[in-house]
VOVOSE-87402 format. One record per residue (C-alpha): x, y, z. Coordinates in steps of 0.5 Angstrom, whole numbers, plus 500, padded with zeros to 3 digits. Layout:
<vexkols>
XYZ...
</vexkols>
This chain:
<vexkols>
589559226590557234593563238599558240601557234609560234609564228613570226616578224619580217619588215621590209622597206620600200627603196630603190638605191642604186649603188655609187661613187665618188668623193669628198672631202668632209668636215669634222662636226656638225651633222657628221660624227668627226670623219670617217666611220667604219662599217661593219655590216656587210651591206653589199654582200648578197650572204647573211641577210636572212635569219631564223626563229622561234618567237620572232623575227624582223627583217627592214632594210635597215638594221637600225629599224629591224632592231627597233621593231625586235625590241617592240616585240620583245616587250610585248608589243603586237604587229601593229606596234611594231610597224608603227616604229618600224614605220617612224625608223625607215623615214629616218635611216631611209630618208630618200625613199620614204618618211613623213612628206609621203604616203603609203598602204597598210594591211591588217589581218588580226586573229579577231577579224573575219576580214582583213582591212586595208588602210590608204594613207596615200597622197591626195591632190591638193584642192587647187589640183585640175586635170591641166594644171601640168600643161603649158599653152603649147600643149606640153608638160611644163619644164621646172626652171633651171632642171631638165624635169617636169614640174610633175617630177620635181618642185612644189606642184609635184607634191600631194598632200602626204598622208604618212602620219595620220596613216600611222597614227589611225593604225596605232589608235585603232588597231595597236596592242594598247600597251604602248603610247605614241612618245613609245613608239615614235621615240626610238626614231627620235633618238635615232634622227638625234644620234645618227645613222651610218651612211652606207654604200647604197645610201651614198650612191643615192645621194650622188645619183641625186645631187643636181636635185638635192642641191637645187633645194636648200633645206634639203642640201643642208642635211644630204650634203657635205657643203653641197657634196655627197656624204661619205660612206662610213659618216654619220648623218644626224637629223636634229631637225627631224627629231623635233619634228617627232617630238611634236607628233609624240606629244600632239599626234595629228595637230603636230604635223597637220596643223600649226607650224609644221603645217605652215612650213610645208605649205611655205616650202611648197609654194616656193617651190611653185606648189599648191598645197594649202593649210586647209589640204592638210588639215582635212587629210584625215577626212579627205584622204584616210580610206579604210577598205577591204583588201582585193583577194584571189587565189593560186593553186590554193593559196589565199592572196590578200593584196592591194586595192586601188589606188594601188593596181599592184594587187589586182594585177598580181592575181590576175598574172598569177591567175594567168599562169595558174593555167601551166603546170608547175614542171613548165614554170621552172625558174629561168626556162626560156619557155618559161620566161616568154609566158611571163613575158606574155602575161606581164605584157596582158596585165599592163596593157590592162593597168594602162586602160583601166586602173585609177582611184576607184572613188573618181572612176570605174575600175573593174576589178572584178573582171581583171581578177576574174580567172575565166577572164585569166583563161582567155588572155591565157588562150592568146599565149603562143610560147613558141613567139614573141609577143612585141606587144599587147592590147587592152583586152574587155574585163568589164564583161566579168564585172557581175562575178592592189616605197618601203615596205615591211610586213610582221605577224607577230606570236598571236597570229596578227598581221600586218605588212605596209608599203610607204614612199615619197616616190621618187628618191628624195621626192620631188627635192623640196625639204622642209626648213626647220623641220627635216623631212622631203615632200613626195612627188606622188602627182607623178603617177597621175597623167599629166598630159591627157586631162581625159585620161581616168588617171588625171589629176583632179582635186583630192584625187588618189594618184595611181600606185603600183604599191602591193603589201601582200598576205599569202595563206596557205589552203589551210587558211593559215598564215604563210607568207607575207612581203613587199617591195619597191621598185615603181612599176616592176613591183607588180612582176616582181611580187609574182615572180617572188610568190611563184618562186616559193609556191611552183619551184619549192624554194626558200624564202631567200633563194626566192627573193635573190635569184635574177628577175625579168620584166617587162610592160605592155610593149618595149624592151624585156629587161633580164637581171645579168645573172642570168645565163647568156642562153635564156637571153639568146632564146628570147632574142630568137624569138623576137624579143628586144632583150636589155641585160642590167646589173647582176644585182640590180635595185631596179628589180625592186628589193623584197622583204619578207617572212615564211612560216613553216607550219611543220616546224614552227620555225620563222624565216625572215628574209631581207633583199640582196639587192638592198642594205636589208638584213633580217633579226630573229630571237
</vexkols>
């Protein structure tokens, strides 16, 4: 790849907003900006989300963040400058899918490295965790007091001991242009928390789908509510709190969030709410739960996939569909054919039956990842495809046998061809409720992706452990080698059909980068229902039904299918395209 080849910037954020409505009254002053606030951007219109350049280009799903990693760019930081800051903005103006209670994923491919690196900043189970501890003497998973959820789901116990900052700043330390320090990077966000942000459609819909729980909190209702209800669309949400949390991280880095106060207000918050992180937990998150690793790799029709390993079963997962489907021919792959649909209705249905068998953290069970990436193996499951029926269900097949032989998210390549795409959450929207007094940000409800209810499953909870992922940043290169495509997306398990839905979109029906990302997606696990996005027509749910299929339709545009964020480089033309998720507040920066 030639240093001088002009390539580009996309950051994407790993949500899931859900539009809503409702009302209140609001009161001028304190977190709000004195009544209402027009919102010019178009945040529900599914036109104008992408943009085009020449020397960069930033799509997040928050205009606030994309300028902010611009304006890095611009003054010449590289890739990896810009998603720090870009990374600190989203936990501001995204503050119910991600910030610096959670976790997440980063890849990094500089021009100078022969491989890219992987860096794990995902939660860790506390030191006190056991593979029980969700388990009532009757055998069931405990009830949180006073909600109808588990205490795997929200409250203290369902947090893991998050990783964001220190993954952020081993980023910055080891791989930043060094032309920036710390205060440069993360003071943008502080100004941000400190000023405000607009509240949008989709964030106010998330706050009222989440009120019961917010509420339930009180540090968390103080900054989500208005007097306990739901911040209007058009207000301004300041976070002061917040920026002094940042401020200390600026100026101490690692020991102004892992230790001293912000360290012994989480742990105090989380034991309230019935947790078991302690000041010891946090303080070793560096050495416990930072993991630096290769990334899973795998190829499609040519194209070089670099994706996520575990504790993400995104990555493998996605090549091994993708290896599936490289068996048909382009012309039978088209989008929205009924044929069609069914073979990744059938391969969908083969990969999760294999997720739900075999994948947990690799440093706590045997995972084989060769055999699940192995397209001799692809070809087998292939050989069980029958398009001409339903396949209601699918079993875990033998991987093992091909052993000798990867939420917001955001992904940049910056000028000089370095590239880096992240993935970060704290799962749930808002957590798992419990802010943190003082200091502004939700912790994760991460120990909801092990399984609470079988103590001999590989992906039980046990201390220090990596809960399971579907979290899948993704470089894809072109035959040649060359930077082509990067992206990532939200949208818990339906991340993993999605990014190959997105990926095949672009490669096997020559689509733009936008029309890739916006056209109606499917989905659907191991067994149970096919769910199709309602723009689709009535005649492809009425062939699957034909079939057999149990076919739900959602929303036309629906934020459970995910919301993708990504950059297409067009090595003909040197133009980059940056496109941001309809189904999300995204819009995309060019310069």
């Amino acid at each position: 790849m030639k240093k001088s080849l002009i390539l580009f910037v996309a950051l994407a954020a790993l949500i899931a907003i859900v539009a809503g409505c409702g009302s209140s009254p609001g009161t001028p002053g304190g977190r709000r900006a004195g009544g209402w606030v027009f919102n010019p951007r178009p945040y529900t219109s599914p036109y104008g989300r992408d943009a085009t350049g020449y020397n960069g280009v930033v799509a997040s799903a928050k205009p606030e963040a994309s300028d902010i990693g611009l304006d890095i760019l611009l003054r010449g930081g590289n890739a990896v400058d810009a998603a720090i800051a870009v990374g600190f903005a989203l936990g501001v103006a995204e503050p119910n899918a991600n910030g610096l209670g959670g976790g997440g994923f980063m890849m990094i491919k500089l021009v100078d490295m022969d491989e890219a690196v992987f860096i794990d900043f995902r939660e860790i189970a506390p030191g006190n965790s056991t593979t029980s501890m969700y388990l009532g003497p009757d055998g069931n998973t405990v009830m949180f007091p006073g909600t109808n959820s588990r205490t795997h789901v929200v409250g203290g116990l369902a947090a893991g001991t998050p990783g964001e900052v220190a993954g952020l700043l081993y980023a910055l330390e080891n791989y930043g242009s060094g032309r920036f320090s710390r205060r440069d990077l993360i003071q943008p966000s502080i100004d941000l928390a400190r000023n405000g942000f607009i509240v949008t459609e989709s964030f106010h819909g998330a706050i009222v789908d989440n009120i019961d729980k917010i509420n339930r909190f009180p540090a968390t209702a103080e900054i989500y509510t208005d007097f306990g209800l739901p911040w209007e669309v058009g207000d301004i949400l300041r976070n002061p709190d917040l920026a002094y949390t940042l401020d200390l991280i600026a100026q101490y880095g690692y020991d102004g969030f892992y230790r001293g106060p912000v360290a012994e207000a989480i742990v105090s918050a989380v034991a309230e709410a019935g947790g078991i992180i302690t000041l010891s937990d946090l303080a070793n998150y560096q050495t416990q739960g930072l993991r630096v690793s290769a990334p899973v790799t795998g190829t499609y029709r040519d194209h070089i996939i670099i994706s996520a390993p575990p504790p993400s079963s995104g990555g493998t997962h996605v090549i091994q569909i993708l290896n599936m489907l490289e068996n048909m021919d382009r012309s039978e792959l088209v989008h929205g054919d009924p044929r069609a649909v069914n073979a990744w209705i059938h391969a969908l249905r083969f990969a999760f039956a294999d997720r739900g068998a075999y994948m947990a953290d690799t440093q706590f069970a045997n995972v084989p990842l060769v055999g699940l990436s192995n397209k001799v193996y692809a070809r087998e499951l292939f050989e069980l495809f029958d398009l001409d029926t339903a396949l209601i269900s699918a079993t875990a097949n033998d991987p093992f046998r091909y052993e000798s032989g990867s939420t917001t998210s955001y992904s940049i390549i910056d000028s000089a061809g370095n590239i880096v795409t992240v993935t970060k959450t704290i799962n749930y929207f808002f957590g798992g409720g419990v802010g943190v007094p003082g200091f502004g940000f939700i912790m994760n409800n991460e120990m909801d992706d092990f399984v609470p209810n079988n103590p001999n499953h590989p992906n039980a909870p046990e201390p220090f452990k990596k809960p399971l992922s579907s979290m899948t940043p993704t470089i894809v290169l072109d035959p040649q080698g060359r930077p082509f495509l990067t992206l990532g997306s939200p949208g818990a398990t339906r991340i993993i059909g999605t990014m190959a839905q997105v990926i095949s979109n672009v490669i096997d029906n020559n689509m733009s980068l936008q029309e890739a990302i916006d056209v109606p997606r499917w989905f659907t696990m191991a067994s149970g229902a096919v769910s199709l996005e309602g723009r689709h027509p009535d005649s492809l749910a009425e062939a699957l039904r034909t079939l057999g299929y149990d076919v739900q339709i959602r929303l036309p545009w629906d934020a459970w299918f995910g919301g993708v964020h990504g950059v297409l480089l067009d090595h003909n033309t040197g133009r980059m395209y940056g496109a941001a998720d309809s189904r999300r507040d995204g819009q995309a920066r060019a310069y």
